[in-house]
Steps between C-alpha positions, in 0.01 A plus 500: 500500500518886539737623705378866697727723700414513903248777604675714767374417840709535828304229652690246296840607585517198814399263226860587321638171569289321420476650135864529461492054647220450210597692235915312505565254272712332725164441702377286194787321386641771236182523326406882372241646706177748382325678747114607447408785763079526609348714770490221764813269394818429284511190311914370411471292180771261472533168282140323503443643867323832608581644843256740662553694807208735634604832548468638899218724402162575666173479285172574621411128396799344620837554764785461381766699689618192743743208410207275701229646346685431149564124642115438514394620165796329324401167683129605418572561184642167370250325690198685370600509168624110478120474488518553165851538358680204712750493199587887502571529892805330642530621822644797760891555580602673793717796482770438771750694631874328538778562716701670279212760482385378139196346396352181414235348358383146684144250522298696713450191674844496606387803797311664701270813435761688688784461277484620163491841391253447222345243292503409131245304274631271240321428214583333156508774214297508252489717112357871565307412159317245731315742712151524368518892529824509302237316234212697547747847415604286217179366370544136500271390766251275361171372620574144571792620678257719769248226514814316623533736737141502669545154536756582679369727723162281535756184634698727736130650621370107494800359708482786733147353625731245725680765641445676872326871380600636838831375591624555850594858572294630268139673536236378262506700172210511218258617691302853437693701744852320355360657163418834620835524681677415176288779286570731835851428490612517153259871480772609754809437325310649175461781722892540539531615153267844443742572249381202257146471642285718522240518858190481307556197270667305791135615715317373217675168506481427876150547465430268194701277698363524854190462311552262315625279821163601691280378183699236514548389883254199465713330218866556634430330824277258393803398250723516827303252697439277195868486474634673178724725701780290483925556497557650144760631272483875638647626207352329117637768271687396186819581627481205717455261293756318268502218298726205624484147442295606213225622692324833636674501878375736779745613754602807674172464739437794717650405851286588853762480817283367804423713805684278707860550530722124474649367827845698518808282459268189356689340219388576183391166415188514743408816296537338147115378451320863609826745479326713745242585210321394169307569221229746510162401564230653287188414322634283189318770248717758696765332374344438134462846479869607535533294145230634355536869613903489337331343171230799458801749583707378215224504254431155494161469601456197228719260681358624858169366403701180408645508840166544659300238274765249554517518856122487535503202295769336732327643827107556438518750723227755372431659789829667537443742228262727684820604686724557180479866438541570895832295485623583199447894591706399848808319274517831319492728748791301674676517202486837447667558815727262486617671119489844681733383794722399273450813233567726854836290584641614176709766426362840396370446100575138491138350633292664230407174340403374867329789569258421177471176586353547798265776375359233283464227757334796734242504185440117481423460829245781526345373134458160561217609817302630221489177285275460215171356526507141470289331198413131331577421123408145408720410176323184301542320212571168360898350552707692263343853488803666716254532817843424762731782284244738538439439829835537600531790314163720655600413899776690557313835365143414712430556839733614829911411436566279387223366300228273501473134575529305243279177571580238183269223480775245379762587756237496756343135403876356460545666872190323626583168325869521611588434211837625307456849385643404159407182276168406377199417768300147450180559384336406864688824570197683265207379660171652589575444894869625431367795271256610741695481795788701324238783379352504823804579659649747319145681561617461875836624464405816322221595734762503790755677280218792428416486861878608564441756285707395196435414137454148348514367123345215467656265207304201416347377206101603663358275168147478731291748563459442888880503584492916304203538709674355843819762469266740361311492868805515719568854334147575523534413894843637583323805301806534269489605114515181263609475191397142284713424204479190251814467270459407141790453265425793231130469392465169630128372652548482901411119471713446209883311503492314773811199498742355690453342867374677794211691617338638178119486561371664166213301457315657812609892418154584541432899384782721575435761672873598567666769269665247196881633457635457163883431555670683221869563508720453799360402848691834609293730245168307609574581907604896384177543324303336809705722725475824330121408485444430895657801560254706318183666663264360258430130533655207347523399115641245410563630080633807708 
């Protein structure tokens, strides 16, 4: 890993011996020690073991500047984020002062609260080439890698159903007025910089954002009450996530200290399961959008819309999307503070880059409250014609960030069969009660999705004329454009070349009424042509 010189900050100087105890070889056996330096802690790298200590700082989101205070988010920590890294987070050591007026490191079971002059959290190491933003700078992150990831995030969301949503000390969070004192809040610290942004775009997006909440108010605590406010991850950017064990791993979960202060002079042991705080609890597409937000600020809206489709697919929550934009806009805006803080802690010249950066997230968030207007495309044809590729290809560029919904016929029918999403399906899996139940469905799912105010494609192979009229209707209902295509191989007749098993259906085509797409060259050139077409004034053509 990177090693970065200290920022200069007198606050740090009573942590001195603590750096000086971590950063010894002698502390870990002889074995050479690197040092990585962030805003809020320093990490000791030494053999297969990582070492962080938090620095005593004070955030607006988070006190730092007392030894106890540190205690309860290092305890926190390990215990929130064992959740869903149990193989990356060993434990906490107490820093202890000796007789001899050195310092030690010891079990922080081994004393009391009142003891130790700071706390450490051990984790295994792991290569920086691991972390998936180290891959996304580099280019190599791939999409079955981020579906791996939403399933991820979908488990920790699904297991977090179990868990208490208020635990003890803590006020009930999720709610409308939780929501408005976030936007209120992080408006304020934006505030603190006039030098970076300006009073009229930061007026513009508290009140695409307060209004967004009051349009809004129904759904976020209606989602409260039906219980998808739940203890997240706090923090899903790419930077916290690694691969280890051979698989996407989430850790470094944002950390929410309780209200309550501990029983003084209570061993530490009674404080192990809550730590005197927790993970944060928000609604779980709060927490989606922190993912997706970092994906559309790299550029790489493509494998967002993987993100989103995949967890969808794991989830079925559709209802959740109506609330995208206002939490994605809220994830950017606290970003761009949070890169500011940090661009304003640097010395004179050296936080240009930062400075930028949060510019741009300052953009995103007040973009993404103006998203585009949502549409249905319907792509048919018989197995073979490229209907998925282009699919894939068309959702990332329709509708608000990050895409439409893509609802797949095939993936769908395997879902509703439970059946493996891979092999070949028995023919029973094909029938007229399975076929119609499938279509009928996917008519369902994409009138909620337009009703959230998001795109769909529809990908099946629509070989009857009543299933193109069905998802025709729910675009005629939502009222959304709609946009019917039937893919032919080159000049091919639309009932022509049907083979192979599954759902084919040529015999009933019926007339087509849809526009028939002749797929010449690349499935990329075909969904540039139908892009660069939508986007015109004039209406569609499909020779175009």
């Amino acid at each position: 890993m990177d090693v970065c010189p200290a920022p200069a900050n007198p606050s740090f100087m009573d942590q001195a011996a603590t750096v000086a105890l971590l950063g010894d070889p002698a502390t870990h056996q002889g074995l050479p020690v690197d040092r990585i330096d962030t805003d809020g802690a320093i990490i000791f790298l030494a053999g297969d073991r990582a070492y962080k200590v938090r620095r005593a700082v004070q955030f607006p989101h988070l006190d730092l500047s007392t030894p106890d205070r540190r205690r309860r988010v290092a305890l926190a920590e390990v215990a929130v984020n064992r959740r869903t890294a149990p193989g990356l987070y060993e434990g906490v050591l107490a820093v202890l002062p000796e007789p001899q007026g050195h310092l030690a490191l010891a079990p922080a079971g081994a004393t009391t609260d009142t003891a130790a002059v700071d706390w450490v959290v051990v984790m295994r190491r792991f290569p920086e080439s691991s972390l998936f933003d180290r891959q996304a700078e580099a280019g190599l992150l791939t999409r079955e890698g981020m579906r791996a990831v939403a399933d991820a995030v979908a488990a920790l969301h699904e297991a977090a159903q179990d868990e208490a949503p208020h635990p003890p000390g803590r006020a009930p969070a999720g709610g409308v007025e939780a929501v408005r004192a976030a936007v209120a809040g992080c408006l304020g610290a934006l505030r603190q910089h006039p030098d970076l942004f300006d009073a009229p775009s930061l007026d513009r997006l508290e009140q695409g954002l307060m209004a967004t909440v009051a349009r809004q108010e129904w759904l976020i605590d209606r989602r409260r009450r039906s219980g998808y406010v739940r203890p997240c991850h706090g923090d899903l950017q790419l930077g916290n996530i690694c691969l280890w064990g051979g698989r996407p791993t989430l850790f470094g979960a944002a950390i929410l200290l309780d209200a309550d202060e501990p029983r003084s002079g209570a061993p530490l042991s009674d404080h192990a399961g809550t730590a005197g705080g927790g993970p944060v609890v928000i609604d779980v597409f709060h927490d989606l959008a922190f993912l997706l937000m970092d994906l559309e600020h790299r550029r790489l809206r493509p494998l967002a819309n993987v993100v989103l489709n995949r967890y969808l697919e794991q989830t079925g929550d559709f209802a959740g999307l109506a609330l995208l934009p206002l939490f994605i806009s809220l994830c950017a805006a606290m970003r761009a503070h949070m890169t500011a803080s940090t661009a304003a802690r640097r010395p004179v010249g050296a936080g240009a880059s930062f400075r930028r950066e949060a510019a741009a997230y300052l953009d995103l968030a007040l973009s993404v409250l103006s998203p585009r207007q949502p549409r249905l495309i319907a792509i048919g044809g018989l197995p073979g014609t490229g209907k998925s590729t282009l699919a894939r290809m068309l959702a990332p560029e329709i509708g608000p960030i990050p895409g439409a919904v893509i609802l797949q016929s095939e993936a769908l029918r395997r879902r509703l069969l439970d059946a493996p999403e891979d092999g070949d399906l028995a023919a029973s899996g094909y029938s007229e009660a399975v076929t119609a139940r499938v279509y009928g469905e996917m008519a369902g799912r994409a009138g909620l999705v337009l009703e959230a105010g998001h795109a769909v494609v529809a990908d099946a192979v629509y070989a009857r004329p009543d299933q193109r009229m069905d998802i025709e209707a729910v675009a005629h209902a939502a009222p959304v454009p709609f946009l019917g295509l039937w893919l032919v191989l080159n000049q091919q007749h639309p009932a022509e070349g049907a083979r192979g098993r599954g759902e084919t259906g040529a015999r009933g085509l019926g007339e087509m009424r849809w526009d028939i797409l002749s797929v010449l060259g690349s499935a990329a050139d075909v969904a540039r042509r139908l892009l660069s077409q939508l986007a015109r004034p004039e209406p569609w053509r499909p020779d175009a």
